[in-house]
C-alpha positions as CSV (number, residue, x, y, z in Angstrom):
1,X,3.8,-2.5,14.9
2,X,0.8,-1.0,16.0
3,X,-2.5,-2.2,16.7
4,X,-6.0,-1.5,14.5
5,X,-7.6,0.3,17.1
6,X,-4.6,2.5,18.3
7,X,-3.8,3.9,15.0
8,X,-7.8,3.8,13.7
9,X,-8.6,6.0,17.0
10,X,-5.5,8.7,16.4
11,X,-3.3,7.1,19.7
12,X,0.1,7.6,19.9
13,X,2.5,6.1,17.3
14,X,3.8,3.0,19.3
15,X,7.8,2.2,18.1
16,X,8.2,-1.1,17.7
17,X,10.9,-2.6,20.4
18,X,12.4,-4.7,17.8
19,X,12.8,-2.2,15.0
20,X,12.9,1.2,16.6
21,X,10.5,2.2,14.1
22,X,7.5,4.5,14.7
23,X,4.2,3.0,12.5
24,X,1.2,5.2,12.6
25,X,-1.7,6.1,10.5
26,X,-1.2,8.9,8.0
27,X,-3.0,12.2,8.7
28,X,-3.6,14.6,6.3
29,X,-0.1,16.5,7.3
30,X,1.5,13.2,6.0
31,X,0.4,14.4,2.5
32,X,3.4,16.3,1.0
33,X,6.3,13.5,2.4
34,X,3.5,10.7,1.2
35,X,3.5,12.7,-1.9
36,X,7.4,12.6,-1.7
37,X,7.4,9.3,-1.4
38,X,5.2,8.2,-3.9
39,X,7.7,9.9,-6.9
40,X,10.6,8.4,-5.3
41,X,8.5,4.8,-5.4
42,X,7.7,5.7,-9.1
43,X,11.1,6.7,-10.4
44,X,12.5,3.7,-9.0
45,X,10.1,1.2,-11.0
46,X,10.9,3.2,-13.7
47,X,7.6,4.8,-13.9
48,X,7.6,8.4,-13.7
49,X,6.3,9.1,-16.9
50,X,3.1,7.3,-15.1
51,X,3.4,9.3,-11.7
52,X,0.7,11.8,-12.3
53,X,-0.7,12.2,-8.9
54,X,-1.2,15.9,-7.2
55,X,-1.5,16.2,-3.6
56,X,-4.9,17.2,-4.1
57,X,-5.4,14.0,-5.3
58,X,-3.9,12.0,-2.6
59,X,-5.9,14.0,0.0
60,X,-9.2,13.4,-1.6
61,X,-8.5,9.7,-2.0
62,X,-7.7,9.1,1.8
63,X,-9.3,11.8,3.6
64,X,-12.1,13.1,1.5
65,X,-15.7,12.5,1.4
66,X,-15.2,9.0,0.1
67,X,-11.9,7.7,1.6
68,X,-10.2,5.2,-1.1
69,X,-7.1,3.9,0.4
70,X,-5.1,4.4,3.6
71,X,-1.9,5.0,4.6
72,X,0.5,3.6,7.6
73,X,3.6,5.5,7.8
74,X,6.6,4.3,9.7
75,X,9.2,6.9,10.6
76,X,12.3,7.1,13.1
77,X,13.4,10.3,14.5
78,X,10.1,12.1,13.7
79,X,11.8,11.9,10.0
80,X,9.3,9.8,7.8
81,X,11.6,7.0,7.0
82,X,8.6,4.8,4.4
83,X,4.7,4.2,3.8
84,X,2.3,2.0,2.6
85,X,-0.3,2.9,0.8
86,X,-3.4,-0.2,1.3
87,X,-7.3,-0.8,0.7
88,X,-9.6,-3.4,1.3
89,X,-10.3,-6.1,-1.7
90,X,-13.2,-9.4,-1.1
91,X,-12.4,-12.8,-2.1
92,X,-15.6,-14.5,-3.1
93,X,-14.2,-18.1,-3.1
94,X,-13.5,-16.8,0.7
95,X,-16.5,-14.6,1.6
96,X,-14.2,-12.7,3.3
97,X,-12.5,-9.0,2.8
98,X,-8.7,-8.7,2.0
99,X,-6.0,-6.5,2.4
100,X,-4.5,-5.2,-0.5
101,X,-1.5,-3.7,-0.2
102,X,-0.4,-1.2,-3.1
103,X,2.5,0.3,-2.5
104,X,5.0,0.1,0.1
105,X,8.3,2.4,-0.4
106,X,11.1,2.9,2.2
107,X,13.4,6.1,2.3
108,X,16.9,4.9,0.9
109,X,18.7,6.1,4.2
110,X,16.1,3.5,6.0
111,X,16.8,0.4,3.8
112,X,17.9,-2.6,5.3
113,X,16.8,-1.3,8.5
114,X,13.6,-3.3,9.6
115,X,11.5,-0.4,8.0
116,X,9.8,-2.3,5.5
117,X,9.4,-5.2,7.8
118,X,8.0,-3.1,10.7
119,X,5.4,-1.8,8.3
120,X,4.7,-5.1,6.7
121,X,4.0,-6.2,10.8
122,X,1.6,-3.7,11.4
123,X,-0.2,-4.3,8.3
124,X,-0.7,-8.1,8.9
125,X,-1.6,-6.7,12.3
126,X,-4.8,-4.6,10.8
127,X,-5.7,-7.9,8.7
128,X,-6.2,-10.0,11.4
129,X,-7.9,-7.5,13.6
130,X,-10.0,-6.8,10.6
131,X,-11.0,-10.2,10.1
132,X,-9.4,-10.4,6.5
133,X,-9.2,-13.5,4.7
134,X,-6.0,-12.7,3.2
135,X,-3.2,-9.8,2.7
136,X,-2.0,-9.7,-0.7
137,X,0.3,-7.7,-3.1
138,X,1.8,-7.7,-6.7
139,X,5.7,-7.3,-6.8
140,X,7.4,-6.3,-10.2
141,X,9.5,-10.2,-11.5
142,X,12.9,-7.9,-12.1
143,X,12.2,-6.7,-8.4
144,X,14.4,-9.9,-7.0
145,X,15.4,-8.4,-3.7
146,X,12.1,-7.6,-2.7
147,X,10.8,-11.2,-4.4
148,X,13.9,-12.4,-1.8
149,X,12.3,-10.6,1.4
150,X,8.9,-11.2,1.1
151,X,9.6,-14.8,0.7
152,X,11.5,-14.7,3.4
153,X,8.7,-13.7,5.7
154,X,6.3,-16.3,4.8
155,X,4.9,-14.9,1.5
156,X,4.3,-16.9,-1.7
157,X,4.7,-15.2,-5.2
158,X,2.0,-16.8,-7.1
159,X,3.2,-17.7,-10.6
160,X,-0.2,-18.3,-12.5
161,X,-1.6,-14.8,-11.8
162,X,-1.0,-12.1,-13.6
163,X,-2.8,-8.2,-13.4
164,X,-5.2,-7.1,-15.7
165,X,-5.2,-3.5,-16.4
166,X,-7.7,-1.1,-18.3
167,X,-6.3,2.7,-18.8
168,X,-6.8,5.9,-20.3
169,X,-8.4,5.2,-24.1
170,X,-8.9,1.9,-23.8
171,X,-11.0,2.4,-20.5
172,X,-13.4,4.5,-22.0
173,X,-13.7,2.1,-25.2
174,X,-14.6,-0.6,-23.4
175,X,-16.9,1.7,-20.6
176,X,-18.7,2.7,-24.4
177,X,-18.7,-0.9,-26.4
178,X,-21.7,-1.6,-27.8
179,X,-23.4,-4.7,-26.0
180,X,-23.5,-7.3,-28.4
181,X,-26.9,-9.2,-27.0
182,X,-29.0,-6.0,-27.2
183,X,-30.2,-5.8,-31.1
């Protein structure tokens, strides 16, 4: 685990005593393994068709002009052994930022290791040193050994939500619907 401040001013990746594992901020070297990663992520959730990212694209979104998203990535060895990939939300009803955390993906060879945990760490780590209200993340329901884990470390899998999502044709439908109170 590592703290806010280390990895936000570039320090040294700092293993975690428990774990073994290395969790640092991403750099823009990171790109082609977070790349990597991100298609391995994809194919398991049986979503490649979906996976259209470029590298390009992952280096504008988190080190370009307007930075989107960053990236922790935990490694062992100097081999990158997992990432995650998170951004800050708000919560009105807390006036508060959150932590959202969109992907997380471990290297099979790393699995069952602490990896996943040692990540998790440091990201509950930056939400606290942030000041967030909360740290959240959607998991997919046929996903029950992840469902498992996270519960096991505290985490509740809220069963009223569910994600909204507006893509591709329907985006721009709705971006150019008429507005019905305007004559």
């Amino acid at each position: 685990m590592m703290h806010d401040s280390t990895i936000e001013n570039g320090g040294p990746p700092q293993p975690d005593p428990r774990d073994g594992f290395e969790v640092r901020a991403a750099t823009a070297g990171d790109i082609p393994a977070i790349h990597a990663m991100i298609a391995a992520l994809a194919a398991y959730e049986k979503l490649a068709h979906l996976c259209v990212a470029s590298e390009a694209d992952l280096a504008d979104a988190l080190f370009g002009q307007r930075p989107a998203a960053e990236v922790l990535i935990a490694s062992r060895g100097g081999e990158a052994a997992g990432f995650a990939l998170f951004f800050h939300n708000f919560s009105t009803f807390l006036g508060r930022r959150g932590l959202w955390l969109e992907d997380l993906y471990v290297q099979p060879a790393f699995r069952r290791r602490g990896c996943a945990q040692a990540l998790l760490r440091a990201l509950a780590a930056i939400a606290i040193e942030r000041g967030c209200g909360r740290f959240e993340w959607a998991v997919l329901d046929w996903n029950t050994p992840a469902i498992d884990f996270y519960r096991a470390l505290g985490a509740s899998v809220l069963p009223d939500w569910r994600i909204v999502r507006v893509v591709g044709p329907a985006l721009a439908a709705l971006a150019a619907s008429p507005d019905p109170a305007k004559p």
